[in-house]
C-alpha positions, 0 to 999 in steps of 0.5 A, spaced: 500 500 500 505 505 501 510 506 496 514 511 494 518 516 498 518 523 496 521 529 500 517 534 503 522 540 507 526 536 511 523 529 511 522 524 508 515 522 507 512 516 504 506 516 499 500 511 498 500 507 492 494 506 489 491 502 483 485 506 482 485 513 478 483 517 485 490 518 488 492 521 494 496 526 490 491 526 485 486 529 490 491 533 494 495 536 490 495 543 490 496 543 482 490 541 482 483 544 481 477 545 486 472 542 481 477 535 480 476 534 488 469 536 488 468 530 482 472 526 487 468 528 493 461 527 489 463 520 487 465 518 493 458 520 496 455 516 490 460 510 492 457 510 499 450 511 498 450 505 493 454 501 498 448 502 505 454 506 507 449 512 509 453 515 515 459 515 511 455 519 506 453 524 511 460 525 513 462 526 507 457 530 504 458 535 510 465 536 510 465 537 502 459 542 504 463 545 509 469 546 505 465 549 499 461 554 503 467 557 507 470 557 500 464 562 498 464 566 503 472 567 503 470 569 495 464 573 498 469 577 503 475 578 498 479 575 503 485 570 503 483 564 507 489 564 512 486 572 513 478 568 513 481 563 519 484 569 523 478 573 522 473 568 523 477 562 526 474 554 525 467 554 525 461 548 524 457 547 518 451 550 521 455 557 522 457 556 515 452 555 512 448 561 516 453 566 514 452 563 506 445 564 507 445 571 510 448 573 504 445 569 498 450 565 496 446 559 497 440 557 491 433 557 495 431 550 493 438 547 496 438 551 503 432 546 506 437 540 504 444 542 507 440 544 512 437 537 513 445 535 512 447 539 518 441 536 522 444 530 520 450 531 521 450 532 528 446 526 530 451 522 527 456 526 530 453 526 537 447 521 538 450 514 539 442 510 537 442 514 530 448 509 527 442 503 529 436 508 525 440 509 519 441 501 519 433 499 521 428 505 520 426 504 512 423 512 513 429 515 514 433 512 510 430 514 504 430 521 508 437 520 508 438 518 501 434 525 498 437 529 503 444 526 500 442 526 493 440 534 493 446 536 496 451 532 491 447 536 486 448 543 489 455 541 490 456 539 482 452 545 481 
């Protein structure tokens, strides 16, 4: 699985290798632009919602949403994203997604879904009996599933 070695500063750092065409340096590589990680995310998503894998849907989901707001609202303020961090610090996808909607930088017919994402997210993260629902209650499964699907394409969008 780890290959080859390659410089970074004064270390040495190993590199997963892998088979499939989504690398670690494919996704990570500063080169690399925005919407080729979004591709990425949005697949991955995808990979995790035909596998049953909700929870991990949801995480995923809310991390790229996360990631894509506070690259909005960083365009939206003009400031670099160091400045951004300084200015407001690490906030929640709740916090982000409330200034992005402050500002309308967040279509209307997506706002109820990462809301829902949002909502869900935090069960997962702090509601120990929710990873049992996502396996046995057929209603919030599909609730689970729609909600994720309208977030992946607000994320391509």
């Amino acid at each position: 699985m780890w290959g080859s070695s390659h410089m970074t500063g004064a270390r040495n750092v190993l590199m997963p290798n892998h088979t499939d065409d989504r690398t670690f340096r494919d996704e990570y590589d500063g080169a690399k632009t925005p919407e080729r990680v979004t591709v990425l995310a949005t697949n991955r998503i995808r990979d995790a919602l035909d596998d049953d894998n909700l929870d991990t849907a949801i995480l995923l989901a809310a991390t790229h949403a996360e990631a894509v707001l506070t690259q909005r609202l960083q365009r939206y303020f003009e400031v670099h994203h160091v400045a951004f961090e300084e200015l407001v610090g690490r906030q929640t996808l709740g916090w982000y997604l409330s200034k992005a909607n402050q500002h309308d930088l967040v279509d209307q017919v997506y706002r109820e879904a990462l809301n829902d994402l949002v909502e869900k997210r935090n069960r997962l993260a702090h509601d120990l009996s929710y990873m049992q629902e996502l396996r046995d209650d057929e209603e919030e499964k599909a609730a689970v599933r729609d909600i994720v699907e309208t977030c992946v394409d607000w994320l391509e969008g």
